[in-house]
matplotlib code that plots the C-alpha trace (Angstrom):
import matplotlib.pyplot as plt

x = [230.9, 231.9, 231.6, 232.7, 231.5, 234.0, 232.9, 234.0, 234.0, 237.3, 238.7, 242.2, 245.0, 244.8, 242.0, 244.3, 247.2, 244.2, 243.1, 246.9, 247.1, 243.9, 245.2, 248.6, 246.9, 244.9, 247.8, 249.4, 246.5, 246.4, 250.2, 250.6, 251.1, 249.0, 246.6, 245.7, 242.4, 241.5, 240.2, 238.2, 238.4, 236.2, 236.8, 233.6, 233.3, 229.8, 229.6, 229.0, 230.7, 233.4, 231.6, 233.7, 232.5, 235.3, 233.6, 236.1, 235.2, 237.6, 236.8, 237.9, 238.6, 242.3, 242.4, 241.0, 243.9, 246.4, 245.8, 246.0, 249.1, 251.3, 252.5, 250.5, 247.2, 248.4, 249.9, 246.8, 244.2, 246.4, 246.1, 242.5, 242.1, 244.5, 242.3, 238.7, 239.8, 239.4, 235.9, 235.6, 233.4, 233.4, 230.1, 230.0, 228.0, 225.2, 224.0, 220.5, 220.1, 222.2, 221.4, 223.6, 226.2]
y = [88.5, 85.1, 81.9, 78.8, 76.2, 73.7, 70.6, 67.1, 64.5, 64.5, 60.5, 60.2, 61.8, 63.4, 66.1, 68.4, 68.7, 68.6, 72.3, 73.3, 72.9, 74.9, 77.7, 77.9, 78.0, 80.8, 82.7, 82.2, 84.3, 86.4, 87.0, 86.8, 90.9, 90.3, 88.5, 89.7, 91.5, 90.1, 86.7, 85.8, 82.4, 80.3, 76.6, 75.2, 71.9, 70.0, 70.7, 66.2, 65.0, 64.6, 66.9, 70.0, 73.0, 76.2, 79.3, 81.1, 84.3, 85.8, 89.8, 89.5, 87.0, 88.3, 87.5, 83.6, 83.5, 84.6, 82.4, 79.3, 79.8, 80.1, 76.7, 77.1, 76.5, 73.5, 72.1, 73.0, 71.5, 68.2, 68.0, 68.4, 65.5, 63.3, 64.5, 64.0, 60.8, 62.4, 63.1, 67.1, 68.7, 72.2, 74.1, 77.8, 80.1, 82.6, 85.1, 86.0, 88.0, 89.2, 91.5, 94.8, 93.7]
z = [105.8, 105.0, 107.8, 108.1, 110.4, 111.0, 113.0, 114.0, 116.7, 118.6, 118.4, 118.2, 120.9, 124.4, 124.6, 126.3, 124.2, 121.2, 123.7, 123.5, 119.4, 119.4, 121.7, 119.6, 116.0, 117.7, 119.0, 115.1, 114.1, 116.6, 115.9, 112.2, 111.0, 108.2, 110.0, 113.3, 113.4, 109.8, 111.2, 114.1, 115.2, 117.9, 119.2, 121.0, 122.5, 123.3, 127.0, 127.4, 124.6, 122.0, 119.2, 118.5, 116.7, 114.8, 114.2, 111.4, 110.3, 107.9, 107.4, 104.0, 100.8, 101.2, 104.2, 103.6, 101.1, 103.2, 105.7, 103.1, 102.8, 106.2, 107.4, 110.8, 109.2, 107.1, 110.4, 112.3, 109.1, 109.6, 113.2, 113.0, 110.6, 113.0, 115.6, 113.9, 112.1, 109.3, 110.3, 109.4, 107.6, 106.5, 106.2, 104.4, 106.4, 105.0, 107.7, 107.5, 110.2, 113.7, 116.5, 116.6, 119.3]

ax = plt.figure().add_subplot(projection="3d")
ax.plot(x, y, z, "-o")
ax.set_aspect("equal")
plt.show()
C-alpha cells in the first residue's frame, strides 16, 4: 500500500477557513461513489505551529488515478499551494513495518 506524505508550512489566508477547505476536500472523498473507501486521508497540524502534515493513503493505483482527475482535488492541490506559498512538498511513502491494528 502506497503513502504519501504531504507537508508544508501554512502562510497565506485565515487558518480556519484553510480547516474548512480541508474538511470539504475530505467530505469529496468521502462522498465521491468511486472514491469512498478507496482513499484514506489525514490532515495533521503541529500542535505550536504553522507546519501541516496530509497523510494520503490510496488503497489502489486506480484509485490514485481516479482521484487526479475530479475537479475537487485540483481545486484542493491549488488551495494548498495558495496556502503553503507554494511551499509543498510531496514525499512517497515505503512501509517497513506496522503493528496489526
Amino acid at each position: 500500500m502506497k503513502q504519501f506524505l504531504i507537508k508544508y508550512r501554512f502562510q497565506a489566508g485565515s487558518q480556519e477557513t484553510w480547516h474548512k477547505d480541508i474538511a470539504q476536500f475530505i467530505a469529496a472523498l468521502d462522498s465521491d461513489p468511486d472514491l469512498k473507501g478507496r482513499i484514506g486521508y489525514r490532515c495533521l497540524k503541529a500542535r505550536d505551529g504553522a507546519d501541516y502534515y496530509h497523510l494520503a493513503t490510496p488503497k489502489d493505483d486506480e484509485a490514485a488515478k481516479i482521484l487526479q482527475t475530479r475537479a475537487f482535488f485540483s481545486d484542493y492541490t491549488a488551495k494548498t499551494r495558495l496556502a503553503s506559498n507554494n511551499g509543498v512538498e510531496v514525499v512517497p511513502l515505503e512501509v517497513i513495518a506496522e503493528t496489526a491494528a
